[in-house]
N, C-alpha and C positions, 0 to 999 in steps of 0.2 A: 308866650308861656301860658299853658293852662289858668292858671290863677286866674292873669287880666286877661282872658278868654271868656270866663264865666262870668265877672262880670257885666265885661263889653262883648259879647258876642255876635251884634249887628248892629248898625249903625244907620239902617234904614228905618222906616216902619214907627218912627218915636212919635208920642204922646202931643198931642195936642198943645196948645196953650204955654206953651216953654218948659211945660214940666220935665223934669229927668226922669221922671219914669214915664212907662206906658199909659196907657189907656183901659179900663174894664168895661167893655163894651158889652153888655148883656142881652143886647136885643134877640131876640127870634124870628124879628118882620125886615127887610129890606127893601128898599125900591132897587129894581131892575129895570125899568127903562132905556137909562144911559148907562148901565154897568156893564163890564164887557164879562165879567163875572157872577153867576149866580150866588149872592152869598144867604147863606142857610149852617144854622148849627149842624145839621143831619146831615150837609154836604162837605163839612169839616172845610168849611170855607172862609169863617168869620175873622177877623181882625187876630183877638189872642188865639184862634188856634192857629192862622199862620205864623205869627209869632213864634209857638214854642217851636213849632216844627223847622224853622228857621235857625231857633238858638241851639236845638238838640243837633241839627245836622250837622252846623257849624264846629261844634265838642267833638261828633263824631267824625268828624272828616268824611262828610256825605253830600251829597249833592240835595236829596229832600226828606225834607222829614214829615210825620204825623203823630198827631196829638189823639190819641185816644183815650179810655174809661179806665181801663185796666191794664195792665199786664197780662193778663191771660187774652185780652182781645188784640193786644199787640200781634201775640203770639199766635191766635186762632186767625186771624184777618191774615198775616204774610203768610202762612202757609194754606188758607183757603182760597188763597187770592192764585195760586201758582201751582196748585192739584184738581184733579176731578176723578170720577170714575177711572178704577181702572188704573188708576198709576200706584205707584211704587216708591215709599220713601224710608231714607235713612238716617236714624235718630244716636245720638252721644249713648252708651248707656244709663249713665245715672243723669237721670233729669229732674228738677222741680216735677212736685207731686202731680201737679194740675195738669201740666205738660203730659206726663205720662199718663195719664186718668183719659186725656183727650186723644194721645195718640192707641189707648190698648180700647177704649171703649165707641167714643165716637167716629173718629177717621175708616173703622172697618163698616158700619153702618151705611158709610158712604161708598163704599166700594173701594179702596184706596187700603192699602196694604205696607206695613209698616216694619222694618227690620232693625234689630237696633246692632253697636258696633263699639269695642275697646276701643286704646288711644290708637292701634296701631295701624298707618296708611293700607299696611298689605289687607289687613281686614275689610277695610272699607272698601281697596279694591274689589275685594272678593266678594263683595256684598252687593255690588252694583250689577241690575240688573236694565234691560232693557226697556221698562218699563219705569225706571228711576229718575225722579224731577227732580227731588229735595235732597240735603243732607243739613240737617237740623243737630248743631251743637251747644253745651250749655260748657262753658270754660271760664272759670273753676265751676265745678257742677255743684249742685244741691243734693243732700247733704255736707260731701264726704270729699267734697274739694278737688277731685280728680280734674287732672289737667288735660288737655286734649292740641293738640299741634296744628294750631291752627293754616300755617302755611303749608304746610306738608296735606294738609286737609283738602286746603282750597286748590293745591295745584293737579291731585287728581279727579277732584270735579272739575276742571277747567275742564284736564284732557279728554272729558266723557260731555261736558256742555252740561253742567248739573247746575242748580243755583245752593249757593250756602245762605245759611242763615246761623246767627249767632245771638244766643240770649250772653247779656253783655252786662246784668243786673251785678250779680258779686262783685264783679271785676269794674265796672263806671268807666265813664272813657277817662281818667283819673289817670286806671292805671292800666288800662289794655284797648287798644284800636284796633277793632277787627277788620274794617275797613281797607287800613293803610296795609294788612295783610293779605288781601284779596278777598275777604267776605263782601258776599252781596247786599246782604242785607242782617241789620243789627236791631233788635228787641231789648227793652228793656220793662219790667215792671218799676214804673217810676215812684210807686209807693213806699221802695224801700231807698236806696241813696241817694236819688236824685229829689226824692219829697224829705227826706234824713229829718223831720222832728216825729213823725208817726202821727201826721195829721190830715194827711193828705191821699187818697188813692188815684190813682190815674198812671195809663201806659205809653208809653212812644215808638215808635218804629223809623228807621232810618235805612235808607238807602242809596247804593252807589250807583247806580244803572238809571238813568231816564226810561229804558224803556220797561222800566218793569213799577213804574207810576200808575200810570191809568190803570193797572188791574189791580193795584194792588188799593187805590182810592174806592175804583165804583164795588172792591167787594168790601171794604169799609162803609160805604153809604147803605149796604144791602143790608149790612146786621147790628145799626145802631151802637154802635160804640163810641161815638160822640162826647168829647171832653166842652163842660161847659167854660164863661169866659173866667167866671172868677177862679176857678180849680185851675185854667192857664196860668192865670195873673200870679196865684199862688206857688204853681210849679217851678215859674220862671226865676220869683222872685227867691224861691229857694235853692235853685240853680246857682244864686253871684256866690253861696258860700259852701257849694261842694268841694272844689281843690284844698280847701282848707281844712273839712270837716273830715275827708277820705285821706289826706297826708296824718291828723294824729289818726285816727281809726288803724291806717296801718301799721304806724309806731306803737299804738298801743297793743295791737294783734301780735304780734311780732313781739313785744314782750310776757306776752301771756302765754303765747303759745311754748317760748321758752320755757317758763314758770312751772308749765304742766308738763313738759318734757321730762322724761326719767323722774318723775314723780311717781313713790311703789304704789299710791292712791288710782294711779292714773293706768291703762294698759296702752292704751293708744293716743296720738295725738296726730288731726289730719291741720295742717297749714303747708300752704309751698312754698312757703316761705323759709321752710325746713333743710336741710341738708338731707334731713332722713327722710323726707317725703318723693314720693317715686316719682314724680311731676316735678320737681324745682328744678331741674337742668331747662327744661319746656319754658314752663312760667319765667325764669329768669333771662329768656330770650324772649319772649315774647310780652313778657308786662313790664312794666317800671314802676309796677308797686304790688303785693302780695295780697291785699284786703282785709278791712276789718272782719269778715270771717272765719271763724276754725272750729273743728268739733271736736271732741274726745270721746273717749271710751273709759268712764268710770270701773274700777275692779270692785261692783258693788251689785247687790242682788234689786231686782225691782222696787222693793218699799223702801231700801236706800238710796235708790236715786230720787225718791218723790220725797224722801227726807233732807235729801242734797238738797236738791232745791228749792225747799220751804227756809231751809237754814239760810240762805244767802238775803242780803239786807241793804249794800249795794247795786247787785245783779239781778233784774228780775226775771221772772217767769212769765213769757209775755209769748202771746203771737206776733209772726212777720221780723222783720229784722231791719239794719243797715242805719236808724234813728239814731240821734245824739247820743241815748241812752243806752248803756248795757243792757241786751236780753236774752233770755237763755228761754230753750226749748226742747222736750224729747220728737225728734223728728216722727218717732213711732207712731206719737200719739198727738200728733200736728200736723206736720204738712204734709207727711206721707202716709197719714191713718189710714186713707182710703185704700190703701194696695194691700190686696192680700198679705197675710203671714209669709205666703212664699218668696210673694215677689220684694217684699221687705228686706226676707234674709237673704235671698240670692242678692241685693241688694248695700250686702251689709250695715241693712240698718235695725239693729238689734234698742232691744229696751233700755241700755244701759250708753248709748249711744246720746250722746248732745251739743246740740249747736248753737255753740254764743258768738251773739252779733255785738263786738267791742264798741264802745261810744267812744265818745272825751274825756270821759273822767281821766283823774289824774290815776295813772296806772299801779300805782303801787297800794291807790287805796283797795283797785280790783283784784291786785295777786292776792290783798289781805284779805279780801270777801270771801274767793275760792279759799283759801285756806282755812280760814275758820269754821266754813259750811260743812268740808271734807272732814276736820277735825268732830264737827256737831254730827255728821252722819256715819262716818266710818271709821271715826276714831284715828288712833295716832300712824 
């Protein structure tokens, strides 16, 4: 069972001196002489980072994992690691801001050329071209929760020799295994559920395939994304109580998204955990839990939504997500500020548009926050 996963996830590699926990090995210097390994932080070779890449592979049902800085280095390393000049690659539509910011602004800088594709396989068929390495998915996607078919994905990049990759962040391997569905390789920015108090940043990378190791390591040693040992120490240790923290997140999500359902305050509400969301047929074969994120669509002019969300007293107004704590955000004006107006709205991410990441609280104290903030900004 995931639970006693998390917290027993390997049973080699323990701690010194009989302790039950690990070790925080902070050094930078190693003797190599007799080592059959060079260990070096920059070579992401040290004790806790093999560690984490051990206990994250293990969650994901991967063969090796990596410990890196960020989430966006997760994400920038596997797919620098398996493009260059001259190729061709295919992205979900709605992606985490940074993601996209990286695929429309850097990736063509490099010569590498980028298409993006709806949920539907025939599109993505059609999208494949000769020159095509990647197919890069975010399921559920950032903002707006869109769900994407992951095995239907992965089987016709099989039939083409394509590698997938999957940012795997909303979803935690909790409640969705890309893996077990044929993805080759899994991202996460470990900042937001797998570090869950909002203290911690650092990213992971997981993969099925041995041979897509060595490149995907030496183009991590090449661009410094190096996680040090204590932010291991601390990622791991915040790992024993994910299955726990992502089981209420998604009972609590799943009750609010309810709450704002056919609410006249409310115009929209994305979770796929919905009946009425176009993705819950997908998501309910493919996850075993829905996530603590959803967004809505306030029926509210701009300085009522910056009024919404001043009003709220439980729920804050925070950057980043996936923490203990309830946070809310206008995507506009956060993680997708950087894209154009156009690509915004082609986007459906309008001003009136927001995304709250559910914590623990007890949920009924959260349907009472949205309601009284709705009531303090837009009346009855």
């Amino acid at each position: 069972m995931m639970e006693t996963l998390c917290v027993h996830p390997i049973h080699d590699l323990q701690g010194g001196g009989g302790s039950l926990l690990p070790d925080i090995r902070p050094s930078t210097a190693y003797r190599y002489l007799e080592s059959e390994i060079l260990q070096y932080p920059g070579f992401h070779t040290t004790y806790n980072q093999i560690r984490l890449g051990e206990v994250m592979a293990k969650l994901e049902h991967g063969s090796w994992g990596l410990a890196l800085s960020s989430g966006m280095a997760a994400i920038t390393t596997a797919i620098l690691g398996l493009v260059k000049e001259g190729d061709h690659m295919i992205c979900t539509r709605e992606l985490y801001g940074g993601t996209r910011k990286f695929a429309e602004y850097e990736l063509p800088r490099r010569g590498i050329e980028v298409s993006y594709v709806g949920s539907s396989p025939m599109e993505l068929e059609n999208a494949i071209t000769d020159r095509t390495k990647i197919i890069f998915m975010e399921t559920p996607s950032n903002p707006l929760l869109d769900i994407f078919p992951l095995k239907a994905f992965t089987e016709v990049a099989k039939q083409y020799g394509l590698t997938t990759i999957v940012d795997n962040t909303f979803a935690t391997p909790i409640n969705q295994l890309p893996l077990s569905l044929g993805v080759d390789i899994v991202v996460h920015s470990g900042t937001k559920f797998l570090g869950g108090h909002n203290d911690l940043f650092f990213g992971v990378l997981v993969g099925s395939r041995e041979s897509d190791r060595e490149t995907i390591y030496r183009t991590a040693k090449l661009y410094g994304g190096a996680l040090a040992a204590q932010e291991c120490y601390q990622a791991e240790r915040s790992i024993k109580t994910l299955a726990l923290r992502v089981e209420r997140q998604n009972d609590n999500a799943m009750a609010v998204a309810q709450f704002l359902y056919g609410n006249p305050l409310v115009e929209a509400v994305y979770y796929p955990g919905l009946e009425s969301h176009s993705g819950h047929k997908v998501a309910k074969a493919q996850m075993t839990g829905y996530g603590g994120i959803l967004s809505f669509t306030l029926r509210a002019l701009d300085n009522q939504v910056d009024k919404f969300l001043r009003a709220l007293t439980v729920i804050q107004p925070t950057l980043s997500l996936g923490g203990v704590e309830s946070i809310i955000c206008a995507p506009s004006a956060t993680s997708h500020k950087d894209l154009t107006p156009d690509q915004r709205m082609a986007s459906g991410i309008t001003g009136n548009l927001l995304r709250l990441s559910v914590g623990i609280e007890d949920k009924e104290d959260l349907k009472r926050d949205l309601q009284q903030a709705m009531k303090a900004s837009l009346g009855q």
